[in-house]
C-alpha positions, 0 to 999 in steps of 0.5 A: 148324498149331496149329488144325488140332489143334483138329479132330484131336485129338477126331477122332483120338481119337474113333475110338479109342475106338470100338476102346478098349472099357472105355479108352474113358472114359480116352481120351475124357478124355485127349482132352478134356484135350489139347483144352482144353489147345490152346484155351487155347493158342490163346486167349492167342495170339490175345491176343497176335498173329494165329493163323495161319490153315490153307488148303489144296485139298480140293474145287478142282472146286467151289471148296472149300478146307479152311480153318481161321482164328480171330480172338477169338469163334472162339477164345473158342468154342473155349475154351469147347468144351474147358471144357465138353467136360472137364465132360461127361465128368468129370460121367460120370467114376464112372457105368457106360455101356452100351457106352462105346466107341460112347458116348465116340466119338460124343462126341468126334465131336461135339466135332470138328464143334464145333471145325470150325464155330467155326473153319471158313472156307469155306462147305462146310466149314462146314456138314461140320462143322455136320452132324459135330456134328449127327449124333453128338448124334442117335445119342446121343439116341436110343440113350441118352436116356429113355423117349420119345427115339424120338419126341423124335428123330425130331422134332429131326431133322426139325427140324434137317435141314430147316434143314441143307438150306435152308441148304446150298441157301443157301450153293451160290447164293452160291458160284454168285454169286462169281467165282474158284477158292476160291468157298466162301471166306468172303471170297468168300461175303461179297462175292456175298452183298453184291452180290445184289439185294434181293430175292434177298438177302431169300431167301437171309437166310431160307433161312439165317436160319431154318437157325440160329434152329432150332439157337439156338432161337428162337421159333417154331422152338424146339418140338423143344426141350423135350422134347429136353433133357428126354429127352436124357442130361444129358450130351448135354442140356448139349452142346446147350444150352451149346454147339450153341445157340452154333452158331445165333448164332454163324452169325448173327454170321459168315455172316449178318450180313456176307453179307446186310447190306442184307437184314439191316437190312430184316428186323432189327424182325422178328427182335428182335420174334420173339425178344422174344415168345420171351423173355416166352412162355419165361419165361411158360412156365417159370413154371408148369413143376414139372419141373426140367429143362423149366424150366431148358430154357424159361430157355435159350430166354428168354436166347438170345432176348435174344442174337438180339435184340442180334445184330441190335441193329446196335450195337458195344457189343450185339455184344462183348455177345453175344459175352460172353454166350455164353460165359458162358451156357455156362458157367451152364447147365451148372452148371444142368444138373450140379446138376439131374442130381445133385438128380435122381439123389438124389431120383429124381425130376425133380418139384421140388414132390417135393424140398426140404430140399437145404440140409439133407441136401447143404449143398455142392449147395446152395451151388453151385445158389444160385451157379449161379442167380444167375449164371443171372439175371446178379446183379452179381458173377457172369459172367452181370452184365456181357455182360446189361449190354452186352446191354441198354446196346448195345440202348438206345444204338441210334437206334431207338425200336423198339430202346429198346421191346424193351429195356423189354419183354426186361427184364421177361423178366429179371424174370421169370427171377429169378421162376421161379429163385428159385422152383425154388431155393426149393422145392429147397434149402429148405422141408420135404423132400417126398421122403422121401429122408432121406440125401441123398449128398453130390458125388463127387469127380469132381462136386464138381472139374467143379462147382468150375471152373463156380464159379470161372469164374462168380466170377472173369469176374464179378469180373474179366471183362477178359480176356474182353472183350479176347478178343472184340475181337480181329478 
């Protein structure tokens, strides 16, 4: 039952704290802790021996079950939902909220469906869970986001429903497909997506392939992007981009990859191709942002660009790759994102041309940005080295001469990332102060706490990455 905590906790506590009130930032928090606590626990347990897995009747008239089962990846995401979830909120420890009660509670929705997408196995939980943790993000953006959120909204949620609805129809054809009373199961699902035709099974790799490049994204799917961090509260902005990108890949990994196989192998050149213009053109784009925060999202997009292509790489050693990645990519952009929040709220201006002298006025937020960017653009030694390393050596040791041109060209997109990294570095923490802030505060308490996790796991899985590595390759 040990899984089933992991959706009833934030659950629970989720809808207490639309009833809490003014608590409702304390038990948001306790519910954090108490997640993250259970996610450890489950991830050294899946290190150890099988996590049992959860199964019983929810929907038996359409061959639905509620069932809940975790191998390594989904451990491993589960972990990282609870470290970024203690963040978030940890981040927000000190600030007023309007009406914290709704607030809190739609976080920690979010954060049940989270929970539920990484450890759901049957296809109509999956996308309830899926939708769970869309549908909170939507009401936060739009009543606490910034001055354009109606707009930005509304486009991300044109974006994301259209995907929810072709992969919904995608996941009913299968279903039809099987033969048996749980035909939602993941098994199931699997072995009706292998026995279609080709040509069907070129339909549906599209109705769910497209569902999941909106949420990673890819391009061309990702213009809702940009301007949805950009107006999203920076809370928000790093649930979507350290964790509901990781839905997108996530998905690929678990119910595209093994449903569609045949169409996956046909459609592979065309999706690392899309994913390698989208490395190059984020990375173009980032390199003439002067606004923080759309140049920290511009970069997301370039390093989920780099998963997709390694997902369909087709070798073991891109896939444990990946699968490290994203770990450790949730762990870097919400360092970016703390710090672009807290230089933001002290200069009062997202214009990083407006800033400098950080390294001056705040040595701390200086130090842990030069860290975080580095992680960021995988120097040896921090956590972003060793999943880019198997990324690109996973690429290389395909057969493909196609593969080895797209490693050439996504490394010329890391470098480029270190361009634009070290530019915005640059012109934030150093040179002349252009803001005419003279006293810049130093972190609180509670920021200084979420920015020393981020530090220490960026410094730690980049010295020592094997418990990691062992979590991933746990089936």
């Amino acid at each position: 039952m040990i899984l089933l905590l992991l959706i009833l906790i934030p659950f629970l506590l989720g809808i207490f704290s639309f009833m809490a009130k003014d608590a409702a930032k304390n038990v948001a928090l306790f519910g954090s802790l108490c997640s993250l606590a259970v996610s450890i626990y489950v991830a050294d347990f899946c290190g150890k021996e099988q996590v049992a897995p959860i199964s019983f009747p929810w929907m038996p008239a359409i061959g639905a079950q509620f069932s809940l089962a975790a191998d390594g990846m989904a451990a491993m995401l589960c972990l990282l939902t609870g470290i970024i979830f203690l963040v978030v909120l940890l981040l927000n420890r000190n600030k007023a909220i309007e009406n914290p009660a709704s607030y809190y509670g739609l976080i920690l929705l979010s954060q049940t469906g989270l929970m539920g997408v990484f450890l759901a196995a049957d296809a109509l939980l999956f996308y309830f869970f899926w939708e769970l943790a869309l549908v909170p993000v939507y009401f936060l953006c739009s009543r606490w986001g910034g001055e354009r959120r109606i707009a930005v909204t509304f486009k991300f949620f044109v974006y994301t429903f259209l995907g929810s609805l072709m992969m919904l129809a995608a996941l009913i054809y299968l279903s039809l497909q099987t033969n048996g009373v749980n035909s939602m199961s993941w098994q199931n699902i699997i072995a009706a997506g292998k026995a279609l035709p080709l040509v069907q099974q070129h339909i549906i790799f599209w109705l769910l392939f497209v569902a999941f490049a909106i949420k990673m994204p890819i391009f061309p799917f990702h213009t809702w992007q940009p301007d949805a961090y950009e107006q999203a509260p920076t809370q928000v902005t790093i649930i979507l981009s350290a964790l509901m990108v990781k839905m997108g890949i996530y998905a690929v990994l678990r119910w595209l990859i093994p449903v569609l196989p045949e169409a996956t192998a046909y459609w592979a050149n065309t999706i690392m191709t899309l994913s390698i213009i989208g490395i190059i053109y984020a990375s173009l784009i980032a390199m003439v942002q002067t606004n923080v925060k759309r140049l920290v999202a511009y970069s997301s997009i370039a390093h989920m660009g780099l998963m997709c292509a390694a997902a369909f790489s087709g070798t073991e050693l891109s896939n444990h790759g990946l699968m490290v990645q994203m770990f450790n990519h949730g762990i870097n952009i919400t360092g970016m994102w703390l710090i672009v929040n807290m230089v933001e709220q002290r200069y009062g201006t997202q214009d990083f041309k407006k800033m400098g002298g950080l390294a001056s006025t705040a040595p701390g937020i200086a130090i842990a940005l030069v860290i975080i960017s580095f992680a960021n653009i995988a120097l040896p030694l921090t956590n972003g080295f060793i999943g880019e390393f198997m990324l690109f050596s996973g690429i290389f040791q395909s057969a493909s001469q196609y593969h080895i041109t797209f490693m050439a060209v996504a490394a010329l997109g890391i470098i480029l990332g270190a361009v634009y990294t070290l530019s915005m570095v640059q012109k934030v923490a150093y040179g002349e102060n252009n803001s005419g802030v003279v006293s810049v505060a130093p972190m609180s308490s509670t920021e200084l706490l979420a920015v020393c996790v981020l530090l220490a796991l960026i410094i730690a899985l980049g010295v020592f990455p094997q418990p990691l590595l062992d979590l991933v390759l746990i089936k």
